[in-house]
N, C-alpha and C positions, 0 to 999 in steps of 0.2 A: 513462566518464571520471570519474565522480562516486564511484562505489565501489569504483574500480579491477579491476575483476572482468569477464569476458567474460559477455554476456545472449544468450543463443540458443535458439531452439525448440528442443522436445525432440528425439532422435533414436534411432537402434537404439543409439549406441555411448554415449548418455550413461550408459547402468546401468554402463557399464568405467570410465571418467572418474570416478564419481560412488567406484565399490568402490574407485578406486586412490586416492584422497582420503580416504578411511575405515580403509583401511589403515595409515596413520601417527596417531598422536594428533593431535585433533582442535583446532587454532590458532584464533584468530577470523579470519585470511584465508582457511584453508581453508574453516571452516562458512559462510562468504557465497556462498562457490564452491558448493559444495552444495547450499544456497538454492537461488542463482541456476539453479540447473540444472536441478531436481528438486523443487520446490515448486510444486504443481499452480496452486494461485491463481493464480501466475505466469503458469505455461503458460496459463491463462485469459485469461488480460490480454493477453498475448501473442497471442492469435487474434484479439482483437479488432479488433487492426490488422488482421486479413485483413478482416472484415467491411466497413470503415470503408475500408479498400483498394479493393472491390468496389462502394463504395458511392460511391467517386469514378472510378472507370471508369465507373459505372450513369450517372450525371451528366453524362459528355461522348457519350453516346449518343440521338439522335432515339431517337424512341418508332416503331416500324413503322407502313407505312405499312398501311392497312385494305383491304382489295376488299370492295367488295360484287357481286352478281347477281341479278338479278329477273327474273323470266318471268311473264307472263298470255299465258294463251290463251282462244279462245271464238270462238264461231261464224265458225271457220277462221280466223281470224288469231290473230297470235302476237308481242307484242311483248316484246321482251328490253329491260334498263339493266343497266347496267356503269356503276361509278364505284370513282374511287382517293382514299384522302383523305391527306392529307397534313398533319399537326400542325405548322400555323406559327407558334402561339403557343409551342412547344416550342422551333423554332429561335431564336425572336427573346430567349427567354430564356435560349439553350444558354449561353450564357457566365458571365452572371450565377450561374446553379445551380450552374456546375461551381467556380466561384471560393467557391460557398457550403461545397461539399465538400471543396474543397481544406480550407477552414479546419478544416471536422469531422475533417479524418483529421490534421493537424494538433493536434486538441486529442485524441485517441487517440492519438497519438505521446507526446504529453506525458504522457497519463494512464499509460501503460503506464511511461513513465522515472520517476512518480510512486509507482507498485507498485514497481519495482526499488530507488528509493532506501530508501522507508519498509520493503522486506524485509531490505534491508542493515543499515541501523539496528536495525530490530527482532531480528535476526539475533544482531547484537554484543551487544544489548544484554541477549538469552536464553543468549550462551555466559558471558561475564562473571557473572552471574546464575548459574546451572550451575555453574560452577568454585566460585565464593565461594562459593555451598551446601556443596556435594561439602570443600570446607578446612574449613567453620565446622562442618561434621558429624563432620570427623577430630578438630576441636580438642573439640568437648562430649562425643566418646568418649573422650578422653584426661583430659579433668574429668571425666567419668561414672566412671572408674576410680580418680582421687585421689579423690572423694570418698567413695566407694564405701570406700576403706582410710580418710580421716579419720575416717569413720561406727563401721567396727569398729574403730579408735583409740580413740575414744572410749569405744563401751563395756568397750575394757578399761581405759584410767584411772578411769574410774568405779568397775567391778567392785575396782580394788584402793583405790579411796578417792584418788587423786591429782587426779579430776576433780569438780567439783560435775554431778548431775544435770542442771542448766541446759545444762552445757556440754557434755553429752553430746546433749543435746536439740536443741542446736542444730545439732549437726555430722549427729544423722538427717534433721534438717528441709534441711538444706542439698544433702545428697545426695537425695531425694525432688526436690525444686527444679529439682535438675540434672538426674537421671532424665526428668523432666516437660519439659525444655528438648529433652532427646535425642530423645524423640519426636517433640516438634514440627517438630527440626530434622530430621527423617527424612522426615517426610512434605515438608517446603517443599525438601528434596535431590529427591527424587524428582518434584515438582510442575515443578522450575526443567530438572528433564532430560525432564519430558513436552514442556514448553514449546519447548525448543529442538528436537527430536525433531519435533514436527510443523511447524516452520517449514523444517525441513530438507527434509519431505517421505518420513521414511522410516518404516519400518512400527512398530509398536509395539515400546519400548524395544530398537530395533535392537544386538543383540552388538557387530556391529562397530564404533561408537560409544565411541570412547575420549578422555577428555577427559582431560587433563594434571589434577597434583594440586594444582597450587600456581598462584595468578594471578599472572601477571608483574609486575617492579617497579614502584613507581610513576616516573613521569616525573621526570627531576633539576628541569624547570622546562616551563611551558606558553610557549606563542606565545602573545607578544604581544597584549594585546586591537588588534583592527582595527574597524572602522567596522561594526558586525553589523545596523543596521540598514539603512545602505543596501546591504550585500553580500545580506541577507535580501529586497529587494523586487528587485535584479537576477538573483539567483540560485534563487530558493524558487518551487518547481517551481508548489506551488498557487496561487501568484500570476499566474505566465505562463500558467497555464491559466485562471484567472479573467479574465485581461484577454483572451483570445484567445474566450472565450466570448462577453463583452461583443462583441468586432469581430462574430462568427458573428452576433451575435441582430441588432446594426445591420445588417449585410449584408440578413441573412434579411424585417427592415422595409423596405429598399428594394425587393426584389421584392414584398412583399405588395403595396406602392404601386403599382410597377408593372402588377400583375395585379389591380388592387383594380375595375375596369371590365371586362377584358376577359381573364376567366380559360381562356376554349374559344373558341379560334381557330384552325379547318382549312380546309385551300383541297385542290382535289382536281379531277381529270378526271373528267368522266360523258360516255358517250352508251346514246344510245336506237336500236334498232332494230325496226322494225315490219315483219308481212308484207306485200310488194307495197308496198313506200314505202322510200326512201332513209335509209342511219343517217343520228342527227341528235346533232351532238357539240356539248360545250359543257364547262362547270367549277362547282363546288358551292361555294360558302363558307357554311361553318355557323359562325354567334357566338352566344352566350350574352349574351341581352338583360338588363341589370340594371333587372330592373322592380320586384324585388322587394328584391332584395338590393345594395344598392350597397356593398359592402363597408366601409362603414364601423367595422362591429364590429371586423370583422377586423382591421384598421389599429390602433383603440384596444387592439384585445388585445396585438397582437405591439409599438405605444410603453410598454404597462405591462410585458409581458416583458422589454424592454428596460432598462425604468428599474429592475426588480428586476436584473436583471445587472448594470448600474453599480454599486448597493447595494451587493449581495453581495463585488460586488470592490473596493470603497473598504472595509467591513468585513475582509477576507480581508489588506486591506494594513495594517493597524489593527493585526490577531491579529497578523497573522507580524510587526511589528516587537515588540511587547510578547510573545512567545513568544521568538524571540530576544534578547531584554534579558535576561528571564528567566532563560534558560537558557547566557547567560555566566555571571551572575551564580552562580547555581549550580554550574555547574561549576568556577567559581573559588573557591568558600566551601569546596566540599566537597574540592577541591585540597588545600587549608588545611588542612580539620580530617583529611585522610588523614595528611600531613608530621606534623603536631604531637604524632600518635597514635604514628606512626614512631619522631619522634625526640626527645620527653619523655613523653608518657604511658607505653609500653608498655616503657623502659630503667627508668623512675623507680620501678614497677610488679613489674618484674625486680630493681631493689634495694629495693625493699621487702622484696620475698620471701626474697631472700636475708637479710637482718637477722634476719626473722622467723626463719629456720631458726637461722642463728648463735645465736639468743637460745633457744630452743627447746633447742639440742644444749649451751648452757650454764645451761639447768636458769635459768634467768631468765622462762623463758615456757612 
């Protein structure tokens, strides 16, 4: 719902899914799609809910019951015991545990929707990244080559005297400059398609992998600013999993309490049979005497566990609203300074240039 994108464990047909998506030049809704599909991490995260699944079935299950058998014999007789035991401390807490599980698989739901947003994001924000490389690397070959003629320009106004040495000096040093920029921009082209390349999940610098040449327009105008920091603590995923952690560790204090006296409690059927004497039946209760141990640690561990969980997510609600302030704030500045670039800087820049040539091709410059 969140990235518009379909999240599904892997399968035989997703390498067809994945190559019919790679076959067209690669959009930013397609490479999420890709991500989504074919990014192992994912696939990682993604199993965890089995575990955590498994782990809340394991929860609403009794623990088996136990048999034991005993035999002594000796000077001819022969007495047998039989006993079944039965975990009632298990039952008496089946509800409690499986509501504690519920929560865990609960907070593994969320962390798994927490992977699928932050690969989407990170996703958009390695193709964008990848394209503006792949442009800024066409535009510094295409200054690598004017400068590259200003350079032997120069030394021919020089060679016939129309230029000072100066200014011959300078047009080498400038092509050098630019030379020096093309490389850099070589390697950060190439760094920004490793990046998106392994968030996709595919093998090193995959062929089929074709990225458009040019990043799409900027927006005529943004949406409105909205309320970001209360859509950020109803909406932002490490929130609802912060406070769902907090419920899980309260929950998880009330059974320590519960079980802080009387942690091994089994009731069970026994009898006894001897030779030449009638079975003799009866029932076993085995508890776990707190003579040593009254659980008090335990109790002060899992209230300081807890009280770090509140912490952490009164902090976590802290971040995420000054993270989103932040990050309107930015993306509105940088809004700005894209337009201005648009539509004064890079026209005003264009008629400079041209003057300069007019003035140039009239022997004025």
């Amino acid at each position: 719902e969140r990235v518009g994108h379909a999240v599904e464990r892997e399968r035989p047909q997703t390498r067809e899914r994945v190559s019919a998506l790679l076959a067209e030049p690669l959009t930013v809704d397609s490479a999420v799609q890709v991500a989504l599909l074919n990014n192992k991490r994912l696939q990682a995260a993604l199993a965890e809910l089995g575990i955590a699944e498994a782990d809340l079935v394991q929860a609403g299950l009794l623990r088996n019951p136990r048999f034991s058998f005993g035999r002594l014999g000796g000077n001819g007789s022969v007495e047998i015991e039989r006993s079944v035991m039965f975990d009632l401390g298990g039952l008496l807490t089946l509800p409690l545990r499986r509501a504690i599980e519920q929560q865990r698989f609960q907070g593994a739901q969320l962390q798994a929707a927490l992977q699928v947003v932050r690969l989407a994001a990170d996703t958009r924000r390695a193709w964008y990244q990848a394209v503006a490389a792949a442009q800024s690397l066409d535009y510094l070959r295409q200054a690598e080559l004017a400068a590259q003629a200003g350079a032997e320009l120069g030394q021919r106004m020089a060679a016939v005297g129309n230029w000072s040495r100066l200014d011959e000096a300078r047009e080498q040093v400038f092509h050098a400059e630019v030379s020096a920029q093309l490389l850099r921009a070589e390697h950060a082209t190439a760094a920004a398609r490793e990046r998106l390349i392994r968030l996709l999940g595919l093998p090193a610098d995959d062929p089929a992998m074709r990225l458009p040449a040019r990043l799409p327009a900027l927006p005529t105008q943004l949406q409105p600013p909205q309320q970001v920091e209360q859509l950020a603590l109803a909406q932002r995923l490490d929130v609802q999993l912060a406070a769902l952690d907090t419920q899980f560790t309260a929950r998880t204090l009330g059974l320590t309490r519960s079980t802080r006296f009387v942690n091994v409690l089994e009731l069970g059927y026994q009898n006894s049979s001897q030779s030449g004497e009638a079975r003799a039946d009866g029932y076993e209760v085995e508890l776990s005497l707190p003579l040593f141990d009254w659980g008090t640690a335990r109790v002060r561990r899992a209230e300081s566990i807890y009280l770090r969980a509140l912490q952490r997510t009164a902090d976590i609600a802290v971040q995420a609203r000054s993270e989103v302030r932040e990050g309107d704030s930015l993306l509105r500045s940088q809004y700005e300074v894209a337009r201005r670039y648009r539509d004064d800087i890079v026209p005003l820049r264009k008629k400079m240039s041209d003057e300069t040539l007019l003035r140039y091709n009239g022997m004025l410059a």
